[in-house]
N, C-alpha and C positions, 0 to 999 in steps of 0.2 A: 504494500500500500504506500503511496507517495500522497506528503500531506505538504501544503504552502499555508506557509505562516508570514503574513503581510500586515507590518503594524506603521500607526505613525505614534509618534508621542514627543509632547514639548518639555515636558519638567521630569521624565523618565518614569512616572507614575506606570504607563501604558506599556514602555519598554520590561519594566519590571517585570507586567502580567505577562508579556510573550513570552521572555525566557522562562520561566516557571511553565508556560505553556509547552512550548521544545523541549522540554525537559520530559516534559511527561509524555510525550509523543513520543519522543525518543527511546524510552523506556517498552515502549510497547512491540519495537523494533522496526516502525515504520522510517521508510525514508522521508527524510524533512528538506524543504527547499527554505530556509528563514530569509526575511529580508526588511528593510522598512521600504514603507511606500514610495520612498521617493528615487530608489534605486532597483527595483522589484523589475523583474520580467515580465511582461504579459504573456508571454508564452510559456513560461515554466511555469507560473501560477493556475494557469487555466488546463494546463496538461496536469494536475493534482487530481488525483481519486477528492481528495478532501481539502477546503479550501477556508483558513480562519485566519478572519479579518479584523486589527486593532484600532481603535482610532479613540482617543481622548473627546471628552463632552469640549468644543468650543463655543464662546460667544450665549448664542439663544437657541446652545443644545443644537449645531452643526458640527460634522464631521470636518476634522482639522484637514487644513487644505491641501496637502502632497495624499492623504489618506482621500480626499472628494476626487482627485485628476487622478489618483491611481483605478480608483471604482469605476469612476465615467469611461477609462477607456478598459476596462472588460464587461462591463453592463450589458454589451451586447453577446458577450461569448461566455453564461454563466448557466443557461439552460441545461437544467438535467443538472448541475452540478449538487455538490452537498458541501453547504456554508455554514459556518458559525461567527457569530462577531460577539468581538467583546470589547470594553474599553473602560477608561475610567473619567471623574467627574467631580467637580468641587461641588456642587447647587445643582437642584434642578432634579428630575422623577424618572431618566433614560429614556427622555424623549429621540434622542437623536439615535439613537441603537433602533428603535421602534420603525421610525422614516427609514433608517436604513435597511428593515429588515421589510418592511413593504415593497424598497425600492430590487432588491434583489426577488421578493417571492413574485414582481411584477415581469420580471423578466427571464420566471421559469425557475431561479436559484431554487434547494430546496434547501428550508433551514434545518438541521441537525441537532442543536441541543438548544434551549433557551439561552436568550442573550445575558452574557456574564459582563455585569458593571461594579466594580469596585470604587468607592470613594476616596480619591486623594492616595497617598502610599500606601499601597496593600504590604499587609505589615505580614507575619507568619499565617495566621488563618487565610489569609485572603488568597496569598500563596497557594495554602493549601488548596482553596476552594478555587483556582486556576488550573491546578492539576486534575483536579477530578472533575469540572468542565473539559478540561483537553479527552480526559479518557472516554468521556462521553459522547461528546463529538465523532468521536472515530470508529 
């Protein structure tokens, strides 16, 4: 199984959750493509069996901008695929994981485990509760 993990993150909150995330993907002994969004492949991403995507809450609960240009250009080649998004967030109820998970199930993605939002540094539980999102996903 080949998983892509595509995160963006500004104050490493989000980076946090991904490596915790490829850790436990790892574990399971899947192949892992990691990247952050602003350097990610469109083609190695969308060639994933499994496909989990990070982006921190920005502004009024928008996905952070290299995570919104990374989306927009595979939006159209996510069909049939199996997605999970997760991210983190100062304020606000996961609205923007929510729009994102509309905007992927509108274009055929199918979502994979419920959307994982952590508040601000996920500290050891939160960790924890990244890992066992990740195993779930897959």
């Amino acid at each position: 199984m080949k998983v892509a993990i595509v995160y963006a993150s500004t104050t490493g909150n989000t980076e946090s959750m991904a490596n915790a995330i490829k850790e436990a993907v790892e574990e399971t002994g899947a192949e892992v493509y990691f990247s952050t969004a602003d350097s990610a492949s469109v083609a190695d991403t969308v060639g994933c069996d499994v496909i989990l995507l990070g982006s921190p809450a920005m502004g009024d609960e928008v996905l952070e901008d290299s995570a919104e240009a990374f989306f927009s250009g595979i939006e159209g080649q996510i069909s049939g695929k199996n997605i999970g998004l997760f991210g983190s967030y100062d304020w606000g109820d996961g609205q923007w994981l929510r729009d994102w998970q509309d905007r992927v199930e509108s274009c055929g993605g199918k979502i994979v485990a419920e959307n994982l939002q952590i508040q601000l540094t996920p500290e050891d539980d939160g960790l924890a509760k990244c890992k066992d999102w990740a195993k779930s996903a897959l």
